[in-house]
HTML snippet that shows the backbone in 3Dmol.js (N, CA, C, O; Angstrom):
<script src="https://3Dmol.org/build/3Dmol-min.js"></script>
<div id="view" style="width:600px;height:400px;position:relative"></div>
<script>
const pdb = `
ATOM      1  N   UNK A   1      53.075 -39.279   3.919  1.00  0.00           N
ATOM      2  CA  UNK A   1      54.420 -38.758   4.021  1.00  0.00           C
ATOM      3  C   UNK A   1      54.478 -37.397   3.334  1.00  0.00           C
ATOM      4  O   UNK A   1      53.745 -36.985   2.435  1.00  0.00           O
ATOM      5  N   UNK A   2      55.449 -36.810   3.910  1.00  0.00           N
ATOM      6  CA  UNK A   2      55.282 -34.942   3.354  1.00  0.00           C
ATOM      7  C   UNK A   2      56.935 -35.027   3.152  1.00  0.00           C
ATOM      8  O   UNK A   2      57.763 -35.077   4.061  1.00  0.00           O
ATOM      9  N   UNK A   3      57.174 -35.029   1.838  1.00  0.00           N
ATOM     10  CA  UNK A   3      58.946 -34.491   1.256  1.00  0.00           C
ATOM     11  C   UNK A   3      58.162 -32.729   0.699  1.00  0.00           C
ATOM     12  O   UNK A   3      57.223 -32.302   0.027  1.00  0.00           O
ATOM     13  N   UNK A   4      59.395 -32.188   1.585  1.00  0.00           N
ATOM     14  CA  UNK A   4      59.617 -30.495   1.097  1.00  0.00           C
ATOM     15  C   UNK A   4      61.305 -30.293   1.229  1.00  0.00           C
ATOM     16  O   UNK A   4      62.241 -30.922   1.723  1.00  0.00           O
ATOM     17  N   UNK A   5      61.092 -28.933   0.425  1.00  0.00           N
ATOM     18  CA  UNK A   5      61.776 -28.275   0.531  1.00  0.00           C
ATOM     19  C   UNK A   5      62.682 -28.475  -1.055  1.00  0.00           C
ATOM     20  O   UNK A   5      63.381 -27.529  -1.418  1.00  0.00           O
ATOM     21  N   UNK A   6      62.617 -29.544  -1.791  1.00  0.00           N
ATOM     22  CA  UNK A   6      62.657 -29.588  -3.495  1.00  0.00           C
ATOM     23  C   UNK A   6      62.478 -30.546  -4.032  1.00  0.00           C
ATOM     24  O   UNK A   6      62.540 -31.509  -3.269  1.00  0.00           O
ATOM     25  N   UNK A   7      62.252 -30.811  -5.125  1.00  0.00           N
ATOM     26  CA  UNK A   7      61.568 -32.124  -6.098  1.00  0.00           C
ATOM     27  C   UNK A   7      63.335 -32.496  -6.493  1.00  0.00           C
ATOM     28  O   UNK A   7      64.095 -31.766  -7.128  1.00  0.00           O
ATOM     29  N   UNK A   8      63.665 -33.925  -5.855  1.00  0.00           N
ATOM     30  CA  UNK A   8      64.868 -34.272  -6.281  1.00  0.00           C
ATOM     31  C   UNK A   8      64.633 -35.791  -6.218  1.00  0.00           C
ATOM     32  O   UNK A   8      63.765 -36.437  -5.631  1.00  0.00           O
ATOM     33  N   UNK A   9      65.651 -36.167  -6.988  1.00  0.00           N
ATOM     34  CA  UNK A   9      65.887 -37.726  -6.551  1.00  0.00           C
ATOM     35  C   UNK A   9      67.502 -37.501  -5.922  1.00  0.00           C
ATOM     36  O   UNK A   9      68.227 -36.521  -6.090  1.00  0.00           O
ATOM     37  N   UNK A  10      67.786 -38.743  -5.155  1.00  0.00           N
ATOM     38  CA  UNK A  10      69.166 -38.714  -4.137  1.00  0.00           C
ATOM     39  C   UNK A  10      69.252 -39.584  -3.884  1.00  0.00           C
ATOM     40  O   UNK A  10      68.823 -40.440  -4.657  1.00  0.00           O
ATOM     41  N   UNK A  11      69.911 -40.013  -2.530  1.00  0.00           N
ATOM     42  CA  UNK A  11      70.150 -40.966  -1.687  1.00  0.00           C
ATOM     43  C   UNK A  11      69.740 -40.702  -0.481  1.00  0.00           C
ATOM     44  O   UNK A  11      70.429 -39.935   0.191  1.00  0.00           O
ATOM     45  N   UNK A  12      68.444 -41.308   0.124  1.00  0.00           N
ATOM     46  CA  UNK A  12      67.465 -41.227   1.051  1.00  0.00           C
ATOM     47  C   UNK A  12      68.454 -41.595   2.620  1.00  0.00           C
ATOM     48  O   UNK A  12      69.093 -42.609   2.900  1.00  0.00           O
ATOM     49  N   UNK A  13      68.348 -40.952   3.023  1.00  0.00           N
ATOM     50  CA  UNK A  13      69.138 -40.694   4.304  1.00  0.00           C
ATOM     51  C   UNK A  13      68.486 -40.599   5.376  1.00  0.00           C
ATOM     52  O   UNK A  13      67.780 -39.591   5.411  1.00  0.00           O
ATOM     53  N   UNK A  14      68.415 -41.628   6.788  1.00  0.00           N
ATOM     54  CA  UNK A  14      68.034 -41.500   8.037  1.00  0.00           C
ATOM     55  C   UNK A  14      68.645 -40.854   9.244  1.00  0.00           C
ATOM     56  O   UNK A  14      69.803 -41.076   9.597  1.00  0.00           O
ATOM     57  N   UNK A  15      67.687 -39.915   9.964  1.00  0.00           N
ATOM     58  CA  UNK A  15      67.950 -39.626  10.806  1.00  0.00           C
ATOM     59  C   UNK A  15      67.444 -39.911  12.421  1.00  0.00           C
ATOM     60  O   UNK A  15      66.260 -39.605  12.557  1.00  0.00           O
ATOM     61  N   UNK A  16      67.828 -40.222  13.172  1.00  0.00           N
ATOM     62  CA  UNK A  16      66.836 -40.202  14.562  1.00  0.00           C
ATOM     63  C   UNK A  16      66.794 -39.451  15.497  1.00  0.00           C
ATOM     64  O   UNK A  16      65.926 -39.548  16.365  1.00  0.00           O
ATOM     65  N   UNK A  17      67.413 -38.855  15.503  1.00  0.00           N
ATOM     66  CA  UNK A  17      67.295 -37.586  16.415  1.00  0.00           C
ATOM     67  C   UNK A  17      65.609 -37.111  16.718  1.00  0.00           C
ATOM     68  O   UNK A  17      64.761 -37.127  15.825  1.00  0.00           O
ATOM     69  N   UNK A  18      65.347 -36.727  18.034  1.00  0.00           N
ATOM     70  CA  UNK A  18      63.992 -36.609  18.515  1.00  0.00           C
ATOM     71  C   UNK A  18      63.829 -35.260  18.316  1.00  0.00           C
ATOM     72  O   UNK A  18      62.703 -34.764  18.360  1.00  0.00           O
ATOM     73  N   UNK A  19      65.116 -34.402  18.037  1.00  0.00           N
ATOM     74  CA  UNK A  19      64.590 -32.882  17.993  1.00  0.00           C
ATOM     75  C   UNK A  19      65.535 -32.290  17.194  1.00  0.00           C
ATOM     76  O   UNK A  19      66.432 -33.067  16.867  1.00  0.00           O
ATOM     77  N   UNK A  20      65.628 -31.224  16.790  1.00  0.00           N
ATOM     78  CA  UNK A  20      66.680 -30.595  16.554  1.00  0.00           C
ATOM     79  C   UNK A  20      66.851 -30.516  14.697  1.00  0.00           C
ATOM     80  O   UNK A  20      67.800 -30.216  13.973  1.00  0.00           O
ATOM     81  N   UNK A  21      65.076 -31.052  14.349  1.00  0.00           N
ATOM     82  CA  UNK A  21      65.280 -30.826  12.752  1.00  0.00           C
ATOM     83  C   UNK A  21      65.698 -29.606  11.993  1.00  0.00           C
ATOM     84  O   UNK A  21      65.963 -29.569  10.791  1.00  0.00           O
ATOM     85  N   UNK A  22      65.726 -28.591  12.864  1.00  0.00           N
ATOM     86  CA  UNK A  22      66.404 -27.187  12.249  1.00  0.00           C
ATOM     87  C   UNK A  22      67.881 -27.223  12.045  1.00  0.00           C
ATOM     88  O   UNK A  22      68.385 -26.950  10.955  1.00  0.00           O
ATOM     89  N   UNK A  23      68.524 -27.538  13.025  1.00  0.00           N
ATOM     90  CA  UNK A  23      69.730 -27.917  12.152  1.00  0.00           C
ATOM     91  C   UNK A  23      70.229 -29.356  10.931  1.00  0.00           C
ATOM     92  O   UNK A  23      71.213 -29.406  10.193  1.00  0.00           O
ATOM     93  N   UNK A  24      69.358 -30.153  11.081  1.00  0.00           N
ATOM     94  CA  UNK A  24      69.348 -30.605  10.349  1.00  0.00           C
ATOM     95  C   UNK A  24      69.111 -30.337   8.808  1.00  0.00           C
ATOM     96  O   UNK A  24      69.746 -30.819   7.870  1.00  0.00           O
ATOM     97  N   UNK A  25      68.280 -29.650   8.776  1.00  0.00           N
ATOM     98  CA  UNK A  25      67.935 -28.819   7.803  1.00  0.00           C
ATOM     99  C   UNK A  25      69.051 -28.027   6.924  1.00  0.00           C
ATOM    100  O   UNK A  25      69.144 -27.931   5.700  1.00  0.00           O
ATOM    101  N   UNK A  26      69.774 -27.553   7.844  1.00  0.00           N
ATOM    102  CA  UNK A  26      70.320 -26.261   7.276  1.00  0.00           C
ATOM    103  C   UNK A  26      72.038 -27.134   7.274  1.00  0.00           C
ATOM    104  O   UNK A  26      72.965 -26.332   7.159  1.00  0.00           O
ATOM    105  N   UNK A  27      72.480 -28.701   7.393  1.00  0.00           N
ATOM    106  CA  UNK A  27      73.617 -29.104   7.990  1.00  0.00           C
ATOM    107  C   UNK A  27      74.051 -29.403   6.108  1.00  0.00           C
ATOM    108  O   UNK A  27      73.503 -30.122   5.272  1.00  0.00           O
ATOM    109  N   UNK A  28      75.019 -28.662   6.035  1.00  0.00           N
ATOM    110  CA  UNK A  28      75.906 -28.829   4.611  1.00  0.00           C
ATOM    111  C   UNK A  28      76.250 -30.678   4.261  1.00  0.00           C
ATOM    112  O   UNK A  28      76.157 -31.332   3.223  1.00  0.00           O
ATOM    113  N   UNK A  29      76.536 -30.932   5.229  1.00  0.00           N
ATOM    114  CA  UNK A  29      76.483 -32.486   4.977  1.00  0.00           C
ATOM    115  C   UNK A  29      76.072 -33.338   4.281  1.00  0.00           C
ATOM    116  O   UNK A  29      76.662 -34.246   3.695  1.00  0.00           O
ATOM    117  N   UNK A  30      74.312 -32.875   4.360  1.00  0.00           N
ATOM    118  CA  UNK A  30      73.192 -33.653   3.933  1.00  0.00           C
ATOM    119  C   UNK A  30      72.809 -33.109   2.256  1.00  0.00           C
ATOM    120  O   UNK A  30      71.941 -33.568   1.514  1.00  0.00           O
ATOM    121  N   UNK A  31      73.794 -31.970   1.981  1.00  0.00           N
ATOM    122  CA  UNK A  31      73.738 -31.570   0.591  1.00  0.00           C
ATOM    123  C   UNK A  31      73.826 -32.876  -0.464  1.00  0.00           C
ATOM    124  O   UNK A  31      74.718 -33.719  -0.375  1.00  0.00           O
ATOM    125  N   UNK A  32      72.783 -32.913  -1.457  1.00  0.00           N
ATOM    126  CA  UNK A  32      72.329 -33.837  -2.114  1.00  0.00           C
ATOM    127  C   UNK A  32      71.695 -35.248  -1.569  1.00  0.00           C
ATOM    128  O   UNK A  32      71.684 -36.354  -2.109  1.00  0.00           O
ATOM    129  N   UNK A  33      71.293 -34.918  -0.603  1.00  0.00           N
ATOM    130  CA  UNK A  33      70.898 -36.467  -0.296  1.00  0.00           C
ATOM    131  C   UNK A  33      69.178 -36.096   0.061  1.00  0.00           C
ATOM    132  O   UNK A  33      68.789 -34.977  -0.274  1.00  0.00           O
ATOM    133  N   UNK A  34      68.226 -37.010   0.708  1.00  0.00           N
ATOM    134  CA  UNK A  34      67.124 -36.928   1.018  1.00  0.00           C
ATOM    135  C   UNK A  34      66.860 -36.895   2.537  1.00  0.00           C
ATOM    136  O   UNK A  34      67.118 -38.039   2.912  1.00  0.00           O
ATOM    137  N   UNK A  35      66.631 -36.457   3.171  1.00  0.00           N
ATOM    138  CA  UNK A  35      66.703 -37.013   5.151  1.00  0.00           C
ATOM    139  C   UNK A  35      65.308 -37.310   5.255  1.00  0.00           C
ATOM    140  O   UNK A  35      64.353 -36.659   4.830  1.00  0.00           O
ATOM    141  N   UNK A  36      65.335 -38.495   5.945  1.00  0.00           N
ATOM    142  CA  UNK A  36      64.206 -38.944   6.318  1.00  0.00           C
ATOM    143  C   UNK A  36      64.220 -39.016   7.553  1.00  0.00           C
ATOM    144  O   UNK A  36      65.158 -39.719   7.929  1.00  0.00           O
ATOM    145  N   UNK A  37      63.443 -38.500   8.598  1.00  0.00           N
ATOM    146  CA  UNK A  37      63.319 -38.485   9.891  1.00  0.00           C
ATOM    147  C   UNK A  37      62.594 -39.400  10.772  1.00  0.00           C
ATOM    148  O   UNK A  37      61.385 -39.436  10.545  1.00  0.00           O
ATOM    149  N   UNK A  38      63.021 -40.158  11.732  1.00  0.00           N
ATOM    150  CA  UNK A  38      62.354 -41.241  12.150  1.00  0.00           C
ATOM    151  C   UNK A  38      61.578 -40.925  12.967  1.00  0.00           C
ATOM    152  O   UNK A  38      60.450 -41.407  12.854  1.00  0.00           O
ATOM    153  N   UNK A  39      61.857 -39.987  14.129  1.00  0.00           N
ATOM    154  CA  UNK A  39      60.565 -39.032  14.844  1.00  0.00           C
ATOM    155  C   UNK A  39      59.487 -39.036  14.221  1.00  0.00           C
ATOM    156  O   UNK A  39      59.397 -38.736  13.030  1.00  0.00           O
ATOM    157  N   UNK A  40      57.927 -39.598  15.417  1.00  0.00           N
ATOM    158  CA  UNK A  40      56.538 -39.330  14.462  1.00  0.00           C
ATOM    159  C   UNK A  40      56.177 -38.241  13.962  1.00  0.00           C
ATOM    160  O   UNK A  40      55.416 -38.134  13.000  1.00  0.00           O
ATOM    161  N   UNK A  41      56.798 -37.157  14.698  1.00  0.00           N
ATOM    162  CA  UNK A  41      56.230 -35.941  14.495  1.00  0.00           C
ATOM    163  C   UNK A  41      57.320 -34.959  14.492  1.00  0.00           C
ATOM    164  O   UNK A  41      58.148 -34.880  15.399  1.00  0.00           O
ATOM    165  N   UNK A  42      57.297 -34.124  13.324  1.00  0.00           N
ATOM    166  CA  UNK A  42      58.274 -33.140  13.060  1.00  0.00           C
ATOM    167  C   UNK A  42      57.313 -31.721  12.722  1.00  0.00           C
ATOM    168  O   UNK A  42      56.209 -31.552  12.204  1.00  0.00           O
ATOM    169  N   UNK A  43      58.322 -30.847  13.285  1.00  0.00           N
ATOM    170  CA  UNK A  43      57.601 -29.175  13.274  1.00  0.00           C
ATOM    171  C   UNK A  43      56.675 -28.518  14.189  1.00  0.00           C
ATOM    172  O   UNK A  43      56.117 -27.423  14.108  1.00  0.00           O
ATOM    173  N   UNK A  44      56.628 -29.647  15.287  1.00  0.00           N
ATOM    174  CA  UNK A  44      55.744 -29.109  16.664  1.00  0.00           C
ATOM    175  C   UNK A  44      56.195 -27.920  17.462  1.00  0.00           C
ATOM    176  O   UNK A  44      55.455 -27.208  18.142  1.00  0.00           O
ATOM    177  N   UNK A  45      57.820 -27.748  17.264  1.00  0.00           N
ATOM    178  CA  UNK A  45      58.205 -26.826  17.721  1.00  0.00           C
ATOM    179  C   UNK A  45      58.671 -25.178  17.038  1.00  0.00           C
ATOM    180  O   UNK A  45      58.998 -24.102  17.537  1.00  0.00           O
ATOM    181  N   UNK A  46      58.488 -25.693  15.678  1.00  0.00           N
ATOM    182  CA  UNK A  46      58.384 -24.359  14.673  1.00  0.00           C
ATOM    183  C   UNK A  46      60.062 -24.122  14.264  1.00  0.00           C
ATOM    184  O   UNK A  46      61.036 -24.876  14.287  1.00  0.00           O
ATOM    185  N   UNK A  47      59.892 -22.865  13.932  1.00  0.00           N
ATOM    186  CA  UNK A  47      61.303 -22.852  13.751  1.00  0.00           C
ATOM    187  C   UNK A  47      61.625 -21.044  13.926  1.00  0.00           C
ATOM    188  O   UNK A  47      60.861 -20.083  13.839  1.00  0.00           O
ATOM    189  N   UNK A  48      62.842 -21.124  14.155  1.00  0.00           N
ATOM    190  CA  UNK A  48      63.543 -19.643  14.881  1.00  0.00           C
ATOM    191  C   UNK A  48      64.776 -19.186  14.369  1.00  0.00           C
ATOM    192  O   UNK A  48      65.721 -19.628  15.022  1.00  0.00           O
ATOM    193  N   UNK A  49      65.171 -18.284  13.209  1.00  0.00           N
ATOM    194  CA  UNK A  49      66.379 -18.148  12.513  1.00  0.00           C
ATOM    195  C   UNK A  49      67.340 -17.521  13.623  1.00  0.00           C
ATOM    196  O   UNK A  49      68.560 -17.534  13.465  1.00  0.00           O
ATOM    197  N   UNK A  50      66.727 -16.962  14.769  1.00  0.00           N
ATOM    198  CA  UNK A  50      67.926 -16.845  15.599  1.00  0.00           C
ATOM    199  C   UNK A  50      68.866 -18.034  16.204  1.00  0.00           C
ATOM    200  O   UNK A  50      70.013 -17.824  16.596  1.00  0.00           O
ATOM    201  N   UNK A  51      68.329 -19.111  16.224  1.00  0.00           N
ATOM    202  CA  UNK A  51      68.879 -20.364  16.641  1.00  0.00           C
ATOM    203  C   UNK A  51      69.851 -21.339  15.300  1.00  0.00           C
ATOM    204  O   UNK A  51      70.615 -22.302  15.370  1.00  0.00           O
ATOM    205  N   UNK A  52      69.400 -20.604  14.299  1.00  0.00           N
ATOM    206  CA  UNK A  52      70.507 -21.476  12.954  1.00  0.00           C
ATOM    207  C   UNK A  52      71.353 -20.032  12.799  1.00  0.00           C
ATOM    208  O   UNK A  52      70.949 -18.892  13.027  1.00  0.00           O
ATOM    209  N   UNK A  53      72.970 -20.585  12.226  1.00  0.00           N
ATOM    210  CA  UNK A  53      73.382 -19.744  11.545  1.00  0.00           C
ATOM    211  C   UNK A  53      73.426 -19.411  10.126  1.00  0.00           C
ATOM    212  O   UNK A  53      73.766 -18.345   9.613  1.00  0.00           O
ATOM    213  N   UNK A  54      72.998 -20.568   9.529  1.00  0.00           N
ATOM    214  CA  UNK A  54      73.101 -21.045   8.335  1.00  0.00           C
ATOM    215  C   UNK A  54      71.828 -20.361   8.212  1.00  0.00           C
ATOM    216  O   UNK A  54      71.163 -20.093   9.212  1.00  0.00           O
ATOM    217  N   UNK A  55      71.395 -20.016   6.843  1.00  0.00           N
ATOM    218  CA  UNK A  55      70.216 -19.328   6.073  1.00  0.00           C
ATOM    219  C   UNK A  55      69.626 -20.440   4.865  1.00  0.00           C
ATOM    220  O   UNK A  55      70.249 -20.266   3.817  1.00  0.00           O
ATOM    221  N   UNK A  56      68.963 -21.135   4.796  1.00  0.00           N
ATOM    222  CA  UNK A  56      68.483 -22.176   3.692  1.00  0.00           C
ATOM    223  C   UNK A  56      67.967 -23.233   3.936  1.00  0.00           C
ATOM    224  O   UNK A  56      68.063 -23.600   5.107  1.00  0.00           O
ATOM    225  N   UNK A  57      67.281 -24.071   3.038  1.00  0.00           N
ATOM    226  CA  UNK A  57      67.389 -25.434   3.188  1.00  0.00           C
ATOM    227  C   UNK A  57      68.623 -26.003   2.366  1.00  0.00           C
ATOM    228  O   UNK A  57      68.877 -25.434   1.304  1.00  0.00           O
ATOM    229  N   UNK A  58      69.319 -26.949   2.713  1.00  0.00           N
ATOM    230  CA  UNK A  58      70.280 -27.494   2.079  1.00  0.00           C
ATOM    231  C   UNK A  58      69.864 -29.015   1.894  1.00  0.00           C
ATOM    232  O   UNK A  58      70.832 -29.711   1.585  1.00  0.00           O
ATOM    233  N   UNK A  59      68.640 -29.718   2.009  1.00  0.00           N
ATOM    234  CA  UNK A  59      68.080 -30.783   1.903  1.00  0.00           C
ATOM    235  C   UNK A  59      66.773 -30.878   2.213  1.00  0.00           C
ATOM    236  O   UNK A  59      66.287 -30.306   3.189  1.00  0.00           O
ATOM    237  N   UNK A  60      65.901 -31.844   1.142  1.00  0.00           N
ATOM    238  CA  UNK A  60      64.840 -31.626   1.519  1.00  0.00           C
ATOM    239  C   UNK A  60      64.804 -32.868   2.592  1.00  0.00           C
ATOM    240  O   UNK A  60      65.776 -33.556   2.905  1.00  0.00           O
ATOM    241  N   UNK A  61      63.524 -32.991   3.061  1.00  0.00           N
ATOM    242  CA  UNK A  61      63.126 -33.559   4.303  1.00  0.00           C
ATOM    243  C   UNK A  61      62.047 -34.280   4.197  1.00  0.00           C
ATOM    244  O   UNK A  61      61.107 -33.752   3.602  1.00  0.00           O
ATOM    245  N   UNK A  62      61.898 -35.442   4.646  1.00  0.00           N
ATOM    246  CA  UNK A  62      60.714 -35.938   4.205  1.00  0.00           C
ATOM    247  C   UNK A  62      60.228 -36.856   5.812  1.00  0.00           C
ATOM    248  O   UNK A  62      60.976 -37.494   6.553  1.00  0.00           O
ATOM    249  N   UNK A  63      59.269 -36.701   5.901  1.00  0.00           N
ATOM    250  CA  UNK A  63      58.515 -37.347   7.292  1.00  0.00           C
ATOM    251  C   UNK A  63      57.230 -37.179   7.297  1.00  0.00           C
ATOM    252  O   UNK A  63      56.591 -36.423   6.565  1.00  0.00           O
ATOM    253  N   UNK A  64      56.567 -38.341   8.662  1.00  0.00           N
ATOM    254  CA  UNK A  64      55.577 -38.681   8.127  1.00  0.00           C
ATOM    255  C   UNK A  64      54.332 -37.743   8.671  1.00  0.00           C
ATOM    256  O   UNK A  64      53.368 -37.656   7.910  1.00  0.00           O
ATOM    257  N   UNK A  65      54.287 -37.210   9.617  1.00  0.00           N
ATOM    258  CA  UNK A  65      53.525 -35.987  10.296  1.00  0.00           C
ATOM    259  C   UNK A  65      54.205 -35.041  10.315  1.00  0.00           C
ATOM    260  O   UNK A  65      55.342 -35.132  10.779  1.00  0.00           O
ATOM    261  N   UNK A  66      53.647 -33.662   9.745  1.00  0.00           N
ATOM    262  CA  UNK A  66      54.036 -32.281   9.806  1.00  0.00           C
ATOM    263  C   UNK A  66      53.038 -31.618  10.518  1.00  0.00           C
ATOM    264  O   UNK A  66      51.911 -31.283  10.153  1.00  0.00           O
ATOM    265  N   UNK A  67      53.592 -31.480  11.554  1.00  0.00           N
ATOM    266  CA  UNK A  67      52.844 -30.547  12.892  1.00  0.00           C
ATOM    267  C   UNK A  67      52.452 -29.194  11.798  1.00  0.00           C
ATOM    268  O   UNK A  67      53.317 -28.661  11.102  1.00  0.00           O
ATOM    269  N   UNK A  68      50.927 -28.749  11.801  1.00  0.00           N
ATOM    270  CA  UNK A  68      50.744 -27.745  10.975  1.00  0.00           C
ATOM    271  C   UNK A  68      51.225 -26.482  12.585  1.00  0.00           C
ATOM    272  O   UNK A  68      51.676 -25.420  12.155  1.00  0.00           O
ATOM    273  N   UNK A  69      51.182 -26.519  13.636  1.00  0.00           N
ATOM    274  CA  UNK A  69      51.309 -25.184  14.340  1.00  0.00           C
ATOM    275  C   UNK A  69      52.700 -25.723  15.030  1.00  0.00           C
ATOM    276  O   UNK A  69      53.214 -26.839  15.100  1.00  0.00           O
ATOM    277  N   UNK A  70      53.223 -23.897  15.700  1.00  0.00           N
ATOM    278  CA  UNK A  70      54.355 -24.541  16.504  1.00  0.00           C
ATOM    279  C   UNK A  70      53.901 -23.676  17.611  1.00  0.00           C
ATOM    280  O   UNK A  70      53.472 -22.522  17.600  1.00  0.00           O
ATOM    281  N   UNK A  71      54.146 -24.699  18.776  1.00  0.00           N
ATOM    282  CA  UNK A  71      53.911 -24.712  19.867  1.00  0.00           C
ATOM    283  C   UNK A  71      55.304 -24.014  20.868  1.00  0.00           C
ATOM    284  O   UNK A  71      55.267 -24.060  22.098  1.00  0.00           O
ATOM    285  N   UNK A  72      56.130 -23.575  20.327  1.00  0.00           N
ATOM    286  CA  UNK A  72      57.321 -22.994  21.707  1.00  0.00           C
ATOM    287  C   UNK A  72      56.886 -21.290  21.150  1.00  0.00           C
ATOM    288  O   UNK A  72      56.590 -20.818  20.052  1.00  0.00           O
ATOM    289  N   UNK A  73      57.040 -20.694  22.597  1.00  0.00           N
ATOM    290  CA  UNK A  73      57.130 -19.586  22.430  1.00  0.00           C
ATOM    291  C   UNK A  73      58.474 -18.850  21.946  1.00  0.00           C
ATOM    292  O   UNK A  73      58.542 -17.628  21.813  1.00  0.00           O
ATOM    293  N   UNK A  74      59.241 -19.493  21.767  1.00  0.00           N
ATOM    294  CA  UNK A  74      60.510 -18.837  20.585  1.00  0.00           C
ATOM    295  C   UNK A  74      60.176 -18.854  19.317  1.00  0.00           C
ATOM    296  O   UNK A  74      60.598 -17.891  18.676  1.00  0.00           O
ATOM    297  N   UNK A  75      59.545 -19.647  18.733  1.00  0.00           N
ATOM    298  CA  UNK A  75      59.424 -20.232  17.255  1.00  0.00           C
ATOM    299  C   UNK A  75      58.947 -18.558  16.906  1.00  0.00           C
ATOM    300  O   UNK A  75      58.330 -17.793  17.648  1.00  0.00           O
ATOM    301  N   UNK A  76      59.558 -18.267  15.278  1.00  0.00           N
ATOM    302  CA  UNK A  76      58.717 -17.168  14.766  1.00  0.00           C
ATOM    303  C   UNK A  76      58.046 -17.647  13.205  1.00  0.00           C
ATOM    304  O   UNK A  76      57.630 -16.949  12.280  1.00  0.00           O
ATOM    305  N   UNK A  77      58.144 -19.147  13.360  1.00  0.00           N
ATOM    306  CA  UNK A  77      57.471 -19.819  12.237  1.00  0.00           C
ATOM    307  C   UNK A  77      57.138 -21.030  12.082  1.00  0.00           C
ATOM    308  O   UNK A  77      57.700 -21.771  12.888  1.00  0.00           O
ATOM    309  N   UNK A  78      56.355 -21.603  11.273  1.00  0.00           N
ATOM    310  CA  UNK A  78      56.184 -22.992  11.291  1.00  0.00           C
ATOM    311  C   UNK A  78      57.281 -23.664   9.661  1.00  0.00           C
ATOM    312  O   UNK A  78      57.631 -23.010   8.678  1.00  0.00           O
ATOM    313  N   UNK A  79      57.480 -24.799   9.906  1.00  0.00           N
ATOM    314  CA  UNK A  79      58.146 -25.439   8.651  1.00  0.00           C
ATOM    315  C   UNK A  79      57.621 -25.017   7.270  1.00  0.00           C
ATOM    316  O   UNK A  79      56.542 -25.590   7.118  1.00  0.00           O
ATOM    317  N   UNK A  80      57.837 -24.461   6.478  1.00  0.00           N
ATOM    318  CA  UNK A  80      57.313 -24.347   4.371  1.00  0.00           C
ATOM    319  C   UNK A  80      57.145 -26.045   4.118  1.00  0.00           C
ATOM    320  O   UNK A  80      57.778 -27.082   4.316  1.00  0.00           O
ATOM    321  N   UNK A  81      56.231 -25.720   3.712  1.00  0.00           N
ATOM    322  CA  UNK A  81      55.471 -26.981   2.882  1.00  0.00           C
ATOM    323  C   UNK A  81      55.680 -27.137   1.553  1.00  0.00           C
ATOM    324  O   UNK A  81      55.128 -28.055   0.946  1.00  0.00           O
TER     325      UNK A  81
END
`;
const viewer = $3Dmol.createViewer("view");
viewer.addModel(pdb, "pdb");
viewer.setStyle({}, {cartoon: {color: "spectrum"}});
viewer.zoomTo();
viewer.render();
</script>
């Protein structure tokens, strides 16, 4: 399992959504809690600040495969570890 984005303790929080961990990421909601993603695989598709409006992580994230490359030709990055 790979938790990024800060060393916290919280309240571990599920998500299932198959895509769309960038906004998840950045969703004020999830401020103070932990998201755990049920998807096998997160970060295959990278990530693209033109597609968030929000600027940050606002939760860290924890799941169990982190795609090291991203595969869409939009992405201009892969997930911080």
């Amino acid at each position: 399992m790979v938790l990024f984005g800060c060393h916290m303790t919280g309240e571990l929080v599920f998500n299932t959504a198959m895509s769309g961990y960038q906004e998840v990421l950045t969703d004020p909601s999830y401020r103070g809690q932990i998201v755990m993603m049920t998807a096998p695989e997160i970060g295959n598709v990278g990530v693209n600040p033109e597609t968030s409006s929000r600027i940050g992580l606002t939760a860290p994230l924890r799941v169990r495969d982190l795609s090291p490359l991203a595969s869409n030709w939009r992405a201009q990055g892969t997930l911080p570890i």
